[in-house]
VEXLOPA-762894 format. One record per residue: x, y negated, z negated of N, C-alpha, C in turn; residue in three letters. Coordinates in steps of 0.1 Angstrom, whole numbers. Example, Ala and Ser with C-alpha at 12.3 -4.5 7.8 and 13.67 -1.06 7.14 Angstrom:
! VEXLOPA-762894
   n.X   n.Y   n.Z  ca.X  ca.Y  ca.Z   c.X   c.Y   c.Z rest
   132    57   -78   123    45   -78   132    33   -78  ALA
   128    22   -71   137    11   -71   129     0   -79  SER
***
This chain:
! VEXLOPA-762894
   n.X   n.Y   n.Z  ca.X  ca.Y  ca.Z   c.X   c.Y   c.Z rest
  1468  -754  -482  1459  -750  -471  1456  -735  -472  UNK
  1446  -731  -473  1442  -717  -475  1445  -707  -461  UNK
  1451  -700  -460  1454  -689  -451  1445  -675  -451  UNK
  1446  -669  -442  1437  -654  -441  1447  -643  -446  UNK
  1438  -638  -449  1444  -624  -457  1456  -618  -446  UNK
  1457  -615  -438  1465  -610  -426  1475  -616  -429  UNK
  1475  -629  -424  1482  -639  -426  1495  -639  -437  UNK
  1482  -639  -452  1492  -637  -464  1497  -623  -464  UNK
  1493  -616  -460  1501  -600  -455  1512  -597  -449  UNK
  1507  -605  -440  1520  -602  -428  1532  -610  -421  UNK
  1526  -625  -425  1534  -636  -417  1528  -643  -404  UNK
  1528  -651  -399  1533  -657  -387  1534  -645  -378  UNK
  1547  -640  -380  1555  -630  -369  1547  -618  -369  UNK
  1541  -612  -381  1535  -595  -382  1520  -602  -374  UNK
  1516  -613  -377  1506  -618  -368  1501  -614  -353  UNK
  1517  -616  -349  1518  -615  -336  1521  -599  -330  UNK
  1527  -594  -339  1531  -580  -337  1523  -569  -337  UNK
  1511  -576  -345  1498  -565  -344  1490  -574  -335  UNK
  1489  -587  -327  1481  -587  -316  1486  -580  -303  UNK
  1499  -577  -302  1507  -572  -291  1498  -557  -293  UNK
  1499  -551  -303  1498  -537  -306  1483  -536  -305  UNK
  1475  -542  -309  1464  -545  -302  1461  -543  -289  UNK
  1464  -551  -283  1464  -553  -264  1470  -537  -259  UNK
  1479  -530  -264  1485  -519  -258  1474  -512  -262  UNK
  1467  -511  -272  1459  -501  -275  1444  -505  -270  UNK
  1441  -516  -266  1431  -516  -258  1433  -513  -242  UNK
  1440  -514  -236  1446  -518  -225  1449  -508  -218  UNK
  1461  -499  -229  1470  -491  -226  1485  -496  -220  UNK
  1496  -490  -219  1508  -495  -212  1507  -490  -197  UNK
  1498  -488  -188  1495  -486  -177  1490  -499  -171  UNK
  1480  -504  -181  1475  -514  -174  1482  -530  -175  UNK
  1490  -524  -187  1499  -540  -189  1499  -547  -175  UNK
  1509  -540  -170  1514  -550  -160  1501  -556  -150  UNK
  1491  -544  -144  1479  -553  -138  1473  -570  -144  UNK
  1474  -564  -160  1464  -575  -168  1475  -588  -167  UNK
  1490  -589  -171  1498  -601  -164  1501  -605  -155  UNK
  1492  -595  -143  1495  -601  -127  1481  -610  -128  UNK
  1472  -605  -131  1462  -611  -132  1463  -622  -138  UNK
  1466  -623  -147  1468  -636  -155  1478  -646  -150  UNK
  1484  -641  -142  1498  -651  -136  1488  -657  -125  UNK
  1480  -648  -118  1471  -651  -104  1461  -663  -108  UNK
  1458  -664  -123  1443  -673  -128  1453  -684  -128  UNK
  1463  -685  -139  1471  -695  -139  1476  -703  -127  UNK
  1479  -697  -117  1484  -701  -105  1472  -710   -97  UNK
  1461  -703   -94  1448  -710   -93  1444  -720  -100  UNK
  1443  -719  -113  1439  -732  -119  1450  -744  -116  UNK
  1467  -741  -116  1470  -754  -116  1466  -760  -101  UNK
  1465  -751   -90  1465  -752   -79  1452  -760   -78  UNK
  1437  -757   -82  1428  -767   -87  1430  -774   -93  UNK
  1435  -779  -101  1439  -791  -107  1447  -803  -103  UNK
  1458  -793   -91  1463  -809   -80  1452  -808   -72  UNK
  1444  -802   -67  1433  -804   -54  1423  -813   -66  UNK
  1419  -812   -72  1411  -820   -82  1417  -837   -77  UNK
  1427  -834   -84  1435  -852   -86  1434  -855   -75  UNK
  1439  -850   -58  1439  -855   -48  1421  -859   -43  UNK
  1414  -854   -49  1400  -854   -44  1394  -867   -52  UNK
  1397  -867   -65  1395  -884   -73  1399  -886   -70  UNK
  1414  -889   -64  1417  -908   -61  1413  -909   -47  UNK
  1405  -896   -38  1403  -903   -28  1387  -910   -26  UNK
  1383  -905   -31  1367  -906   -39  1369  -922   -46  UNK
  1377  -925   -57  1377  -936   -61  1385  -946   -52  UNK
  1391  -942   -41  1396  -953   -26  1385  -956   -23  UNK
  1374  -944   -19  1363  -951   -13  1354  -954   -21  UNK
  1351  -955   -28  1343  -963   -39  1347  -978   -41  UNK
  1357  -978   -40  1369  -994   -41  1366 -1001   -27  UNK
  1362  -998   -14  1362 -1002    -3  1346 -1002     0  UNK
  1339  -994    -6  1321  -993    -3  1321 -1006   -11  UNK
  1331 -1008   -20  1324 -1022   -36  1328 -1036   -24  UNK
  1340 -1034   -19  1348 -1046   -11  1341 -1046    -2  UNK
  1337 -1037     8  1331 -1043    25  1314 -1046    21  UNK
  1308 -1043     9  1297 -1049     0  1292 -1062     2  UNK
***
């Protein structure tokens, strides 16, 4: 399987070590910590949408099951 030049350079791990070094240098180490609160906050939201989701289908498909029966 053919790999990227970085890749064959660096490894797996230097992969990761220059995306870290990346983010600091776009970012800076001031804003780290805002950009992981942020991201903890999106995270939290979505799963939080995602049980309101489920609870909203199966009540949607209760009544859809009862519009087909009292039919």
């Amino acid at each position: 399987m053919p790999t990227g030049l970085l890749a064959d350079l660096f490894g797996p791990d230097g992969l990761i070590v220059i995306a870290v070094i990346v983010v600091v240098l776009l970012f800076g180490g001031s804003q780290l910590p805002k950009l992981a609160r942020g991201l903890g906050s999106a995270s939290h939201e979505f799963k939080k949408g995602l049980e309101q989701g489920d609870g909203t289908a199966a009540n949607s498909d209760a009544a859809a099951e009862k519009d087909k029966s009292g039919a």
